[in-house]
C-alpha positions as CSV (number, residue, x, y, z in Angstrom):
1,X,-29.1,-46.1,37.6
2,X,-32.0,-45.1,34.9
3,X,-33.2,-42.2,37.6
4,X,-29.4,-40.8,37.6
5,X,-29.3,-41.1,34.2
6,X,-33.1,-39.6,33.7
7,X,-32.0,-36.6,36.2
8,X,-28.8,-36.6,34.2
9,X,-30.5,-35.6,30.5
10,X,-33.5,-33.3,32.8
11,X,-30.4,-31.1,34.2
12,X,-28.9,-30.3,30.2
13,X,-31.8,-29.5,29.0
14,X,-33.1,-27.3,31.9
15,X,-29.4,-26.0,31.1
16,X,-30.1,-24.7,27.6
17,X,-28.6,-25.8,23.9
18,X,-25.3,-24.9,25.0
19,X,-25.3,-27.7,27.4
20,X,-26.7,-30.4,25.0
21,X,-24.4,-29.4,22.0
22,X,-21.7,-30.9,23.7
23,X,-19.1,-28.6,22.9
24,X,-15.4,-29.9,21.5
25,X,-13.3,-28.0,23.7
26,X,-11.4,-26.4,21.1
27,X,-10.0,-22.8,21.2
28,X,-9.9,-20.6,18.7
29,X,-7.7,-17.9,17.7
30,X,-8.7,-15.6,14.3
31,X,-6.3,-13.1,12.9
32,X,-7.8,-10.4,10.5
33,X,-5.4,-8.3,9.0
34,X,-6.5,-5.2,7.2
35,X,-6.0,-4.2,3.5
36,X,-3.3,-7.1,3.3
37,X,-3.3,-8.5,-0.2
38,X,-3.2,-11.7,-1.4
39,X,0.1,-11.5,-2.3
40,X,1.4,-9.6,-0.1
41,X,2.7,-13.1,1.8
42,X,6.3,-14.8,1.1
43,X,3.8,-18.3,1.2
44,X,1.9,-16.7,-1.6
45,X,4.8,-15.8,-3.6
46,X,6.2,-12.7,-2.7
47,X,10.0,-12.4,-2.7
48,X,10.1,-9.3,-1.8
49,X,8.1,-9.2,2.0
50,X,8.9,-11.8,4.4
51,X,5.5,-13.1,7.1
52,X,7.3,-16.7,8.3
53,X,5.0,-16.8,11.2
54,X,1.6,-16.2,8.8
55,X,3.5,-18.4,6.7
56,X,3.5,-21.1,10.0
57,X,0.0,-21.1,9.8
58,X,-0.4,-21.5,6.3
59,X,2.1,-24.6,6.2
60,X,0.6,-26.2,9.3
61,X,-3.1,-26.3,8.1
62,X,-5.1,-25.7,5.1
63,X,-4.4,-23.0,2.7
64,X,-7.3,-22.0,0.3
65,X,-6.5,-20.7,-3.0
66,X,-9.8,-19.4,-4.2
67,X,-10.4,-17.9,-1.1
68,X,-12.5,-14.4,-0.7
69,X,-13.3,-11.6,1.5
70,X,-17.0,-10.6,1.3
71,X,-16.3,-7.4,-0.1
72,X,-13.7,-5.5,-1.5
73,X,-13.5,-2.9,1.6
74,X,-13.1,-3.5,5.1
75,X,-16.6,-2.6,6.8
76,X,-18.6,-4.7,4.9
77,X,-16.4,-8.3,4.7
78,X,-16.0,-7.6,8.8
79,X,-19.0,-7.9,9.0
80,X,-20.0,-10.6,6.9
81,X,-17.6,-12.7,8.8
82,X,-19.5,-11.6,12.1
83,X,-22.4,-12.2,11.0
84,X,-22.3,-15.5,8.3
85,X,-24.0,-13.2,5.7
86,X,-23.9,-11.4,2.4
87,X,-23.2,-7.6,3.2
88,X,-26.8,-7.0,1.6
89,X,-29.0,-8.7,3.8
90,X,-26.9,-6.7,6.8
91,X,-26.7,-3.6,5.2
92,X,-23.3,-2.8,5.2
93,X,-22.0,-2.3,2.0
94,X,-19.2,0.4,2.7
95,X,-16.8,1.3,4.6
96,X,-18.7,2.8,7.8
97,X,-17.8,6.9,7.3
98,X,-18.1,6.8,3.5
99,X,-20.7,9.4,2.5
100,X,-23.7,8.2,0.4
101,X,-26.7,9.6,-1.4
102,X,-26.9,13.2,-1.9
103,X,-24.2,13.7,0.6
104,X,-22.0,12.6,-2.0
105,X,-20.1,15.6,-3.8
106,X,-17.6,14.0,-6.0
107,X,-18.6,14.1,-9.8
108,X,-19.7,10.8,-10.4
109,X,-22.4,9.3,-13.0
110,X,-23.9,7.9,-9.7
111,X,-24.5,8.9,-6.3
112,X,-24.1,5.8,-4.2
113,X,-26.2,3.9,-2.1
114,X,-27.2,4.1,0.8
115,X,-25.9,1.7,3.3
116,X,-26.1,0.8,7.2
117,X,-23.6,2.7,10.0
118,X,-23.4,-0.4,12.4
119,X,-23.7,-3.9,12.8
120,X,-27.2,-4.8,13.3
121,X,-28.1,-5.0,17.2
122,X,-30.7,-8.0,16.3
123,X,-27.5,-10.6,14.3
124,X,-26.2,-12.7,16.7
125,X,-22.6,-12.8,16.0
126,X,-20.3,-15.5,15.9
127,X,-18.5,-13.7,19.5
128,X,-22.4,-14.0,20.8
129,X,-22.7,-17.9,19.7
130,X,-19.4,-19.1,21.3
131,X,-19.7,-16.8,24.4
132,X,-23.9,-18.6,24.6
133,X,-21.5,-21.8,24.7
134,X,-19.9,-21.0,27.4
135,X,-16.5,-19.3,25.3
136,X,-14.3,-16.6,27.0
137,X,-14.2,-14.1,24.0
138,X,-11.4,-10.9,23.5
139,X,-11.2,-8.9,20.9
140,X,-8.0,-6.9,20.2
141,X,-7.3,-4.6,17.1
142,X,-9.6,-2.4,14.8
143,X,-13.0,-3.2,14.5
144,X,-15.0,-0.4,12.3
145,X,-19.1,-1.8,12.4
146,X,-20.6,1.3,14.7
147,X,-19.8,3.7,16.8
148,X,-20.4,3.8,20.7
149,X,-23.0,1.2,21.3
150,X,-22.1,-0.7,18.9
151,X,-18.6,-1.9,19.5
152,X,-17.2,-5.1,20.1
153,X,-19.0,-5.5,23.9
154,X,-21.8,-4.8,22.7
155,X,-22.0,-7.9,19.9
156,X,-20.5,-10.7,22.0
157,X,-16.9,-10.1,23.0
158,X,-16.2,-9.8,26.7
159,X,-13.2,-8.0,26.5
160,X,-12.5,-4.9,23.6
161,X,-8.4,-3.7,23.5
162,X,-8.8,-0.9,21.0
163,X,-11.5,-1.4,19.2
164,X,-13.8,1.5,18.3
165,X,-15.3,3.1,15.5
166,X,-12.3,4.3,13.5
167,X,-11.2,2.2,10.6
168,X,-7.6,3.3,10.9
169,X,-4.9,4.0,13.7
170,X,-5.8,7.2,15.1
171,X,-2.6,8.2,16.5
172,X,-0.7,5.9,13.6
173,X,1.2,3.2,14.5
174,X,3.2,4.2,17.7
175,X,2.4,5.1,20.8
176,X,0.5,7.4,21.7
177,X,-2.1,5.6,20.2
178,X,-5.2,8.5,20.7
179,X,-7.6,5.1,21.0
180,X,-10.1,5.6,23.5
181,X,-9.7,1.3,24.4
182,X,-6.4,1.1,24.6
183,X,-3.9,2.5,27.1
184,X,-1.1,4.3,25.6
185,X,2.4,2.1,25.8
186,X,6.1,3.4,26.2
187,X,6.5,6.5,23.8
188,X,7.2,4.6,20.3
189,X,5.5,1.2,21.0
190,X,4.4,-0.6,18.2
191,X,1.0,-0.8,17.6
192,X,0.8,-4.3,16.2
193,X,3.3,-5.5,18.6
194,X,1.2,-4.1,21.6
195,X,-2.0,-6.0,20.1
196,X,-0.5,-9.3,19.7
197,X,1.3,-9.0,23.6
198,X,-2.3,-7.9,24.8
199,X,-3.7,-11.4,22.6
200,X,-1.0,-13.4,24.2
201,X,-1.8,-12.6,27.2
202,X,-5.3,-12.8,27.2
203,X,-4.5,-16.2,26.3
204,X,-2.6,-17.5,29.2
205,X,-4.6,-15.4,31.8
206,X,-7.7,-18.0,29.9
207,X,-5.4,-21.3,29.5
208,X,-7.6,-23.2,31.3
209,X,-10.5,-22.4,29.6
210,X,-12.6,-22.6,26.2
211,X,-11.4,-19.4,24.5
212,X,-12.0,-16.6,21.3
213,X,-9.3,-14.9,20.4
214,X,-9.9,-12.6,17.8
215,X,-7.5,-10.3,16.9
216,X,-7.7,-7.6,14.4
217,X,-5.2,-5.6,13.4
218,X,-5.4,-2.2,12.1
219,X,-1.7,-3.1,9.9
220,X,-1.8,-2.6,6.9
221,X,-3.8,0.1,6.9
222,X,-2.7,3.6,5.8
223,X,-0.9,5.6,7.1
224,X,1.8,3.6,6.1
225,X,4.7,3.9,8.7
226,X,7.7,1.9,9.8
227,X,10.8,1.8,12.2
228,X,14.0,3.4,10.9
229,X,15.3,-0.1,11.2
230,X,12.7,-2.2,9.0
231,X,12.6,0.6,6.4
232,X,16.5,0.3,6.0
233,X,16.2,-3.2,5.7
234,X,13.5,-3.4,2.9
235,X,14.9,-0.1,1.3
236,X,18.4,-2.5,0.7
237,X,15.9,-5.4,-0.4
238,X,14.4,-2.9,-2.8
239,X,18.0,-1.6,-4.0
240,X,19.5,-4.5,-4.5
241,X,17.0,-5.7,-7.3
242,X,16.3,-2.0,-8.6
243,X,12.9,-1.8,-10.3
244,X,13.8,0.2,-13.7
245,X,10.9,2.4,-15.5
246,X,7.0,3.7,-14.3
247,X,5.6,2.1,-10.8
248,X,2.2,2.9,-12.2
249,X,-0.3,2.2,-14.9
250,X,-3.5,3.9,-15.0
251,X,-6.1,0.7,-15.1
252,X,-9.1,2.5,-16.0
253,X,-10.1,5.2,-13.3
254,X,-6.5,5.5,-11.3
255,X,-3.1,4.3,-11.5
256,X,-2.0,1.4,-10.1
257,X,1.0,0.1,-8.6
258,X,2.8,-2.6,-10.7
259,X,5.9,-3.7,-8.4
260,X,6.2,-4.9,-4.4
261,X,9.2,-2.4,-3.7
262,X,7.9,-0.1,-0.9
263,X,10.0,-0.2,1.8
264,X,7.9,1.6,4.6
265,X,5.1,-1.1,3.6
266,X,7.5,-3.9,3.7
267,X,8.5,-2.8,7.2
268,X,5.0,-3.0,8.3
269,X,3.9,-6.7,7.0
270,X,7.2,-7.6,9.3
271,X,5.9,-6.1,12.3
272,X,2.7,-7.5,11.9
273,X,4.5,-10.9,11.4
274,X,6.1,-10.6,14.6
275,X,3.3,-10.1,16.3
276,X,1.2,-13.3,14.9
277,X,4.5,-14.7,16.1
278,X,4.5,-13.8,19.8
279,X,1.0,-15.5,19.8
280,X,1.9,-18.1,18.1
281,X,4.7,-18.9,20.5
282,X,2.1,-18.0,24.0
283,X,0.2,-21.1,22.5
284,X,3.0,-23.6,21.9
285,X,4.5,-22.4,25.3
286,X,1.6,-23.1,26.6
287,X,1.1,-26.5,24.7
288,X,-2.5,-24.7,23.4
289,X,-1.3,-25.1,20.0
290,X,-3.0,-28.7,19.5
291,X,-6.1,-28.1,21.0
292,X,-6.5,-24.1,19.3
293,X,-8.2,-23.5,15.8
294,X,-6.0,-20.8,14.1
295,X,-7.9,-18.4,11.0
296,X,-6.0,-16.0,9.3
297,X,-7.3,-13.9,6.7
298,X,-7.6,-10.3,5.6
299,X,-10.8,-8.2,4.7
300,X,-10.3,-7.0,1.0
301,X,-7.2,-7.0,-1.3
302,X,-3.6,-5.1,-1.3
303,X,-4.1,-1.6,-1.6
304,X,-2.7,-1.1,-5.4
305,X,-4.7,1.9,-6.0
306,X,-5.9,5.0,-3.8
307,X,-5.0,5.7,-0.3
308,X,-1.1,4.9,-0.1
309,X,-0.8,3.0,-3.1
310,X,1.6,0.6,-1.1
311,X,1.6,-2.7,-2.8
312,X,1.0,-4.3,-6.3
313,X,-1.2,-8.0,-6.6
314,X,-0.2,-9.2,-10.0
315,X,-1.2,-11.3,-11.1
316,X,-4.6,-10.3,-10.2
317,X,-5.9,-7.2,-11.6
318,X,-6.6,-4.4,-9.0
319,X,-6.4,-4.2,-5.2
320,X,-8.7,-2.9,-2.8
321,X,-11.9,-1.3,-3.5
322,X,-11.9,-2.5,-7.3
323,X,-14.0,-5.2,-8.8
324,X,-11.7,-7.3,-10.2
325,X,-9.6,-10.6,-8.1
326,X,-7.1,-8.1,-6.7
327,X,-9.7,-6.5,-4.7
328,X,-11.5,-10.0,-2.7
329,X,-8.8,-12.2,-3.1
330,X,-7.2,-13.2,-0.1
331,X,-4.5,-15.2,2.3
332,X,-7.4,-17.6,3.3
333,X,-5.6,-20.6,6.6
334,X,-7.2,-22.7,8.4
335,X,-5.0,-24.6,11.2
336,X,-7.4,-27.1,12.5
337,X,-5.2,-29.7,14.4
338,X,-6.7,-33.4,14.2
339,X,-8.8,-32.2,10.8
340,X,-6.4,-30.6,8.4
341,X,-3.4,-32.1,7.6
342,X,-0.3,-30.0,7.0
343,X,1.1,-28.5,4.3
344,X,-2.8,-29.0,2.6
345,X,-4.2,-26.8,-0.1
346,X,-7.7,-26.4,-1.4
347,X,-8.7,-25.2,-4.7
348,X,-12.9,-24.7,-3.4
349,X,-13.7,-21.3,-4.1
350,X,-14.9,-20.0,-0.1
351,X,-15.4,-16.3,1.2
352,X,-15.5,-14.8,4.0
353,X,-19.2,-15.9,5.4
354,X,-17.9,-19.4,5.8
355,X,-16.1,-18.7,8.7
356,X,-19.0,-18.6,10.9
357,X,-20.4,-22.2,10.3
358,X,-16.9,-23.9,10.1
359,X,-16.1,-22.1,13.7
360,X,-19.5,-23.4,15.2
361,X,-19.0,-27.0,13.4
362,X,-15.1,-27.4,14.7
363,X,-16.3,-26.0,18.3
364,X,-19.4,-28.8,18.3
365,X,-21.8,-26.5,18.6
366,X,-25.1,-26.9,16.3
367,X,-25.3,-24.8,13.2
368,X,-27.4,-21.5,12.8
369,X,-28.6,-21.7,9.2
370,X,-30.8,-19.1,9.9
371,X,-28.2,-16.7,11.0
372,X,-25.3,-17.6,9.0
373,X,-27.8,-17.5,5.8
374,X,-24.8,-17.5,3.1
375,X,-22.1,-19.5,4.8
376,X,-21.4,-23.1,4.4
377,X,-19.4,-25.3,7.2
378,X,-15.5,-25.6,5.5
379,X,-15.1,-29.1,8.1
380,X,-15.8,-31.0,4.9
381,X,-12.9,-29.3,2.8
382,X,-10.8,-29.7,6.1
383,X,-11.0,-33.1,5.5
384,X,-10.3,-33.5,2.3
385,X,-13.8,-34.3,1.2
386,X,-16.2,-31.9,-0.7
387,X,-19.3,-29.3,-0.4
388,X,-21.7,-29.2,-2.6
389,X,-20.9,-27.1,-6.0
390,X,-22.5,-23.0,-5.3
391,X,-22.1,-19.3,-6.9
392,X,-20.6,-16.8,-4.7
393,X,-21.5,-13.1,-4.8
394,X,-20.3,-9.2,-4.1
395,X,-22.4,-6.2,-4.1
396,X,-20.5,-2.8,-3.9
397,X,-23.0,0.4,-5.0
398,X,-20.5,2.7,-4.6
399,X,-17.4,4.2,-5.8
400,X,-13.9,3.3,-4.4
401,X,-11.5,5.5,-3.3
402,X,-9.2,3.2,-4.8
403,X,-11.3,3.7,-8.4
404,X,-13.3,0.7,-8.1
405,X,-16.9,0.7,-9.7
406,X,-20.4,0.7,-8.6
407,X,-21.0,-2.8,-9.7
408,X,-22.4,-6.7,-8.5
409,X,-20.5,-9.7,-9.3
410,X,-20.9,-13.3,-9.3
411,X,-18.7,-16.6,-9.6
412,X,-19.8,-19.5,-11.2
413,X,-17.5,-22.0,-11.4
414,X,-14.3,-20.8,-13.5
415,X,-16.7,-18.1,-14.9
416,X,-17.1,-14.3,-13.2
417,X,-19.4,-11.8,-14.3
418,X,-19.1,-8.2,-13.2
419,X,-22.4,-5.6,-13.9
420,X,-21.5,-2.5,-13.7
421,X,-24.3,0.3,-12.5
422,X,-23.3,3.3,-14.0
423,X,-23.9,1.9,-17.5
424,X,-25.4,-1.3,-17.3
425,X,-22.4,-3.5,-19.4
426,X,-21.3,-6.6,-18.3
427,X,-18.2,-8.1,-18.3
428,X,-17.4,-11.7,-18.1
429,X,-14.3,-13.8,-17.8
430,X,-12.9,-17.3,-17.2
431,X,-10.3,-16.9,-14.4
432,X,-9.0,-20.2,-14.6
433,X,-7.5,-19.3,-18.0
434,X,-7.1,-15.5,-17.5
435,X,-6.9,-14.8,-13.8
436,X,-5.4,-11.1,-14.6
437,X,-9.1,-10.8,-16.2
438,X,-7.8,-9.1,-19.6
439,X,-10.2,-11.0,-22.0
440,X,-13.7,-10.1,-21.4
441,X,-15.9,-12.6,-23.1
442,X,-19.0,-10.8,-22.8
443,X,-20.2,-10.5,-26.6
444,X,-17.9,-13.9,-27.4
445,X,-19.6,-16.3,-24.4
446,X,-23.6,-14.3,-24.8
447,X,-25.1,-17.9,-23.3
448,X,-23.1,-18.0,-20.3
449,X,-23.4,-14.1,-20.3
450,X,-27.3,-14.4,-19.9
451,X,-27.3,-17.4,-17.8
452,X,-25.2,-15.8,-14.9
453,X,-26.8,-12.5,-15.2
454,X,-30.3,-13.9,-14.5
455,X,-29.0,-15.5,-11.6
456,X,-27.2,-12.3,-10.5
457,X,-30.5,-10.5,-11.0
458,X,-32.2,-13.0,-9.0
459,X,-30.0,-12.7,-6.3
460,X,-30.0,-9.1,-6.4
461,X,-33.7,-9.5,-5.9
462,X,-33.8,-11.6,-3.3
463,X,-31.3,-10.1,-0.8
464,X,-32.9,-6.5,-1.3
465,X,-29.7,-5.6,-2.7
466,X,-29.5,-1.3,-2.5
467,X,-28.8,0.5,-5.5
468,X,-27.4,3.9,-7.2
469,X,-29.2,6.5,-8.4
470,X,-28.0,8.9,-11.4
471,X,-26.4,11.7,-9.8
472,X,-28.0,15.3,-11.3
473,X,-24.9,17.0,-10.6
474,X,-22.4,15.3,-12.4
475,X,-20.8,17.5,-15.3
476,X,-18.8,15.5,-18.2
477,X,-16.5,18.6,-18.9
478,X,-14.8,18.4,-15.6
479,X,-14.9,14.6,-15.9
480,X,-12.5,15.0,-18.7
481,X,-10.7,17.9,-17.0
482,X,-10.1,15.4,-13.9
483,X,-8.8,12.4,-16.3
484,X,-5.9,14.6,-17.5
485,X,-5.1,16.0,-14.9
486,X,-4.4,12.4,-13.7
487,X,-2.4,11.7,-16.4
488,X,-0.4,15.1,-16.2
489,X,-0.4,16.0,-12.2
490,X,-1.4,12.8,-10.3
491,X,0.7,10.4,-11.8
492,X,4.0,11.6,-12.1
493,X,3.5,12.9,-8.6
494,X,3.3,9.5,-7.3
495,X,6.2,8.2,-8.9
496,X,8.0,10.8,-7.6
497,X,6.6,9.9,-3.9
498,X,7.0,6.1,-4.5
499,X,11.0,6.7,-5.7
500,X,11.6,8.6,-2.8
501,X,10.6,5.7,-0.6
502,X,13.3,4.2,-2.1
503,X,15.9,6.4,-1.9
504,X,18.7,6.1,1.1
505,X,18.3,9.9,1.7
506,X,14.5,9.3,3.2
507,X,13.1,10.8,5.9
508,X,9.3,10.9,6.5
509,X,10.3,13.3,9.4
510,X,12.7,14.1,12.8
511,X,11.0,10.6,14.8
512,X,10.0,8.5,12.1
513,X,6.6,8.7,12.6
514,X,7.3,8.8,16.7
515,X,8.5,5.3,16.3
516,X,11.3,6.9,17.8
517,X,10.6,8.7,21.6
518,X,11.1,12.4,21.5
């Protein structure tokens, strides 16, 4: 008996760690949805769009209400989640396509830093640690961290459907698709539909075995387009609790939207609903559902500002690409059956590097502290116990299309300090009493002021954060030129746009965005 037993522990570890970390079995399926905002969820609070399957997942796990994106644009907080760290020490700290440096030409203060085109061949990424273990891994959806060579086969994932370089729907949101990893459908197939089928089936082809799922869609991305049918629905939703006076208030830099009444965007967070539904119901037909680990999350805030300027995340100040809780707040769920009770909420502030340690913890699979350098196992939390009290951080040297501000921020506690590069002011506020962050306490609070920026600057330091530099080129004159014509051209263009939406007379053209076949 002690030789088979003796032959028994020789074989796992001639067989690697894989073998010896004894591995839970679980599956795991994460959902990343793009530029979805906080509140862009009926769970959250919005009475206006309607997710009840995201809402599933929220009710049958563990919601987090301080929970954060890594960055406050998409390429950058993908990554961190890949990767368990701080978009710093990767280097990604745009969106991958954004021009930096002297290749810059707007008329900024700043030109912005420089920044990494593609995930790092040398991080092992979370695909690569489950797929070591012995994990079938698929990735579906939009995935924006490197061009050929660096897509998602080339950092861990088995199988790619659509995933390539571009960070939004090439071909929009019907078929044809022009996506070099994904077959066209039927003329007018939904995109996100088509993702979540392909993630459904994946699954059942894989029933039998320990499984990644991760799919990422490229919804809510601009462009913003819907079916004839959703937008009619949202448009009467929208109509029959008329919003009265502007859309927009300028916030700064841009306007921003102030109300959750577009119709075509409304239209789209249902589609994408329905598809997180059809996996949803593969893994309960299945009976996968107890034994699979469901994320969902999104990778920086509603779009308020810039691009389509679809959505509004009141109470939080901003959306994507700005500085403030609009821009990294997000839907944060865990569904980890056995661990997290139902219907439970958690108040822990966690971002998106967590991920990667709570995956490898709740898969039994030993930790990689070295790897995931600024993520902390969530099994704890799960639990209902606690982690031990930390600071979380963003670094974003560049300027937003949405109007956000070079600038470095930290939580402490209930306290958040934003620096902002062009100038060098702080600001500082205490979002447990002020979460629309409207009472800076900078020159009222200098202690805690001081205190956080020394550990910001610290920080800063010791991840080799990139900076700014002063951009020669940058002329005040048509700075001022540019501001009114914001206030005189841009904005009351867009509320012209945004009423349109509205109106029962809309047509964005003869096939609604070839959602309908020709």
């Amino acid at each position: 008996m002690r030789t088979s037993i003796l032959f028994v522990i020789i074989c796992l570890a001639l067989a690697g760690p894989s073998a010896l970390s004894a591995p839970s079995g679980k599956n795991f399926l994460f959902i990343l949805a793009d530029d979805l905002g906080t509140r862009d969820l009926s769970v959250e609070g919005s009475t206006y769009y309607e997710s009840p399957n995201i809402d599933r997942i929220a009710n049958s796990g563990m919601r987090f209400t301080n929970g954060y994106a890594a960055c406050r644009v998409c390429s950058p907080s993908r990554a961190s989640i890949m990767t368990g760290k701080y978009t710093p020490r990767h280097g990604i700290t745009d969106w991958i396509g954004a021009k930096e440096g002297f290749d810059w030409k707007r008329n900024t203060k700043l030109l912005p830093a420089t920044y990494n085109w593609q995930l790092p061949a040398e991080e092992t990424t979370l695909a690569e640690a489950l797929r070591q273990a012995g994990y079938k891994t698929f990735f579906a959806g939009k995935w924006h961290l490197g061009d050929e060579g660096s897509w998602p086969e080339d950092h861990g994932f088995d199988i790619n459907v659509g995933g390539w370089e571009r960070g939004g729907p090439a071909g929009g949101y019907f078929s044809p698709y022009k996506n070099p990893n994904l077959k066209d459908g039927p003329a007018g197939e939904s995109l996100p539909i088509r993702l979540g089928r392909e993630t459904a089936r994946f699954i059942e082809l894989n029933k039998d075995r320990k499984f990644l799922a991760y799919l990422s869609f490229y919804s809510v991305h601009g462009p913003i387009q819907t079916s004839a049918k959703n937008w009619r629905k949202y448009q009467q939703k929208a109509t029959a609790d008329p919003h009265t006076g502007s859309r927009f208030i300028i916030d700064r830099t841009l306007p921003v939207r102030q109300v959750q009444d577009c119709p075509i965007y409304g239209g789209m967070i249902e589609s994408m609903d329905d598809a997180v539904g059809i996996v949803l119901d593969k893994l309960e037909e299945l009976g996968l559902d107890d034994n699979t680990v469901v994320v969902f999350t999104s990778d920086n805030g509603g779009v308020s500002s810039g691009d389509a300027f679809s959505t509004c995340n009141l109470p939080f100040r901003g959306g994507k690409g700005r500085q403030w809780e609009g821009g990294i707040r997000e839907p944060y769920y865990i569904k980890a059956p056995g661990i997290a009770k139902a219907n439970a909420t958690c108040k822990t502030p966690v971002i998106g590097t967590d991920f990667y340690p709570t995956i490898l913890e709740l898969a039994g699979l030993e930790l990689m502290p070295d790897q995931h350098v600024d993520g902390v196992s969530l099994v704890p939390l799960l639990k209902g116990k606690t982690i031990a009290p930390r600071d979380l951080f963003w670094h974003y040297p560049h300027y937003g299309n949405q109007g956000g501000e070079p600038s470095t921020v930290i939580r402490s506690d209930n306290f958040k300090l934003i620096h902002y590069w062009e100038d060098g002011r702080d600001e500082l506020y205490d979002i447990s009493r002020d979460i629309s962050e409207r009472r800076d306490m900078a020159n009222s609070k200098p202690e805690i002021r001081t205190s956080l920026r020394k550990k910001l600057d610290r920080w800063i330091q010791e991840t080799n954060a990139r900076l700014p530099i002063l951009n020669p080129a940058y002329d005040d004159k048509l700075a001022a030129q540019q501001e009114k014509d914001m206030q005189a051209i841009r904005l009351p263009k867009l509320e012209k746009q945004h009423a349109d939406f509205v109106s029962p007379d809309f047509k964005p053209n003869a096939t609604w965005w070839d959602s309908k076949p020709d």
